[in-house]
C-alpha positions in Angstrom: -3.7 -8.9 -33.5 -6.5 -10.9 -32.9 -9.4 -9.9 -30.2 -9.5 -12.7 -27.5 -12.6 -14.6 -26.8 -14.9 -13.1 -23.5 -14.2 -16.5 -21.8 -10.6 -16.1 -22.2 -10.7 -12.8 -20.8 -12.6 -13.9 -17.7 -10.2 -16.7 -17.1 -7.4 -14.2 -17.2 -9.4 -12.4 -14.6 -9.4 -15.3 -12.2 -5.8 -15.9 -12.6 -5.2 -12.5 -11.4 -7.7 -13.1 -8.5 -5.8 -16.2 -7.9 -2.0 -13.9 -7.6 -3.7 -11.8 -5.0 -5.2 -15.0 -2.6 -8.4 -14.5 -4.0 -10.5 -17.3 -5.1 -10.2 -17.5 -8.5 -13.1 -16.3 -10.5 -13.4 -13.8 -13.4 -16.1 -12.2 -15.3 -16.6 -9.7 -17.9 -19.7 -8.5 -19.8 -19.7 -8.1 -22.9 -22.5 -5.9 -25.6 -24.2 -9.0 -27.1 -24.6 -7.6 -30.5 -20.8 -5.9 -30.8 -18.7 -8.1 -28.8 -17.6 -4.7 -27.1 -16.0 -5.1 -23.5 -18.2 -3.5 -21.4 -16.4 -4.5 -17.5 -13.9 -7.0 -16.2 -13.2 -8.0 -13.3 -12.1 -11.2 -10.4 -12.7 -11.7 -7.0 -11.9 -9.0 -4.6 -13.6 -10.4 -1.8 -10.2 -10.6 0.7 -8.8 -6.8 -0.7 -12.0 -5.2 -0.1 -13.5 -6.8 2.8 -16.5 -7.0 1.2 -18.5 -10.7 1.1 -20.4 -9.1 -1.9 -17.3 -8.4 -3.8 -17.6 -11.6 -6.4 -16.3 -11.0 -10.0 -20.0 -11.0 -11.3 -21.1 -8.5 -9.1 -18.3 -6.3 -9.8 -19.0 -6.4 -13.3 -22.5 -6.1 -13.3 -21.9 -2.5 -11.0 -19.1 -1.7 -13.6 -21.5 -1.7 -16.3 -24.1 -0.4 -14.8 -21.9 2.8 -13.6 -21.8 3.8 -17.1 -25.4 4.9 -16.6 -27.5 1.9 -17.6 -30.2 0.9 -15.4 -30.7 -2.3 -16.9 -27.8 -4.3 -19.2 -30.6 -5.7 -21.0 -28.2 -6.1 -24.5 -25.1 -7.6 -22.5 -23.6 -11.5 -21.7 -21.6 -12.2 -19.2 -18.7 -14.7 -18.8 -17.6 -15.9 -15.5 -15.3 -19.0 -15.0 -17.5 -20.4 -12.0 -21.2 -20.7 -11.9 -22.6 -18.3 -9.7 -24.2 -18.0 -6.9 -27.7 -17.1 -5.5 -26.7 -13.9 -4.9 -24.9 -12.8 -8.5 -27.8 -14.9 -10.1 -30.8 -12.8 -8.8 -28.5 -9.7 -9.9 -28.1 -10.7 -13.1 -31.9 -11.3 -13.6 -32.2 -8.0 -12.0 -29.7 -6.5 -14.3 -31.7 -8.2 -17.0 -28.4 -10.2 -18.4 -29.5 -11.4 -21.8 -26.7 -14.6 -21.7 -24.9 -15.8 -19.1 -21.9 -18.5 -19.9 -20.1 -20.3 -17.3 -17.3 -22.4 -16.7 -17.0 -24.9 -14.0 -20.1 -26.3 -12.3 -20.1 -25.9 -8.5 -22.7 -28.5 -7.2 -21.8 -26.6 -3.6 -22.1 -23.2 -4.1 -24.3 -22.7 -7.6 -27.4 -21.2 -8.0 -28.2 -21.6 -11.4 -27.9 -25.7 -12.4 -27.3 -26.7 -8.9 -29.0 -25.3 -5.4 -31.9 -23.5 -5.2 -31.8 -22.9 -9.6 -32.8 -19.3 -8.9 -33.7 -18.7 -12.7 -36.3 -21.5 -12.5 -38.1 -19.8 -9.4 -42.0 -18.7 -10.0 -40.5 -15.3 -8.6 -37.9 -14.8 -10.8 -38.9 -12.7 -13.4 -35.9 -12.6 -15.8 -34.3 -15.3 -16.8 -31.2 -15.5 -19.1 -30.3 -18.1 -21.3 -27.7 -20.0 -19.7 -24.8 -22.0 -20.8 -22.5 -23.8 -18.7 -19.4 -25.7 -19.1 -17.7 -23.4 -21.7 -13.7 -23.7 -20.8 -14.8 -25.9 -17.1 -11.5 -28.0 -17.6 -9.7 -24.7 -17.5 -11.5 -23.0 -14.8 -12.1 -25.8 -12.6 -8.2 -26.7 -13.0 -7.5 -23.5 -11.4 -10.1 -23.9 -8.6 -8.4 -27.2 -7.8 -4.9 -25.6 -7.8 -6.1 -22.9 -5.5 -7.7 -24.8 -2.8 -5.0 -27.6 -3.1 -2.1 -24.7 -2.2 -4.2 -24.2 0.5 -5.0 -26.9 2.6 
């Protein structure tokens, strides 16, 4: 059987999120040198009534919870490109690699907005890539929002 890919993974994630009316975005970290899973999660935002409750965030405290202070060997996947918030706490995580789907010229914080790994008081920055599976993710995004309006 073969192991899927982390981006896979996270876009399982946000279908999941998507089944329970949340808006559709999945993460997961992953070690950086292994490829071990090290948290998954989507959006939980609605269940938990929690406005902090965004797949990164969840998977960054997942991690974390297994007793590392910093994640300083890990990469995470998320199908969306995050916001301020989960970008300043994956430089405070000290995420080695972040990859991201869609782009989200609205809500981003990392290519688009206020580009929070580019600020003079930012003082870990990632490597970043972004549009790995976008047509995927940002199909889903469109699906969601389109079953709602």
């Amino acid at each position: 059987m073969s192991k899927l890919d982390p981006m896979t993974l996270a876009l399982a994630e946000a279908e999941a999120a998507a089944t329970r009316g949340e808006v559709p975005v999945g993460a997961v970290i992953v070690d950086g040198t292994t490829g071990a899973l090290l948290a998954k999660a989507g959006n939980r935002v609605e269940e938990l009534h929690d406005p902090t409750a965004h797949a990164e965030m969840l998977v960054i405290r997942d991690a974390a919870g297994s007793g590392l202070k910093r994640l300083t060997g890990a990469d995470l996947y998320v199908t969306l490109e995050p916001c301020p918030m989960c970008a300043q706490a994956m430089s405070f995580a000290r995420i080695r690699r972040l990859y991201f789907g869609a782009y989200d010229p609205k809500g981003g914080g990392v290519d688009h907005g206020p580009r929070i790994f580019g600020q003079p008081t930012c003082h870990h920055r990632p490597e970043v890539y972004g549009g790995i599976g976008e047509t995927r993710a940002g199909d889903l995004l469109k699906a969601f929002f389109r079953e709602r309006r």
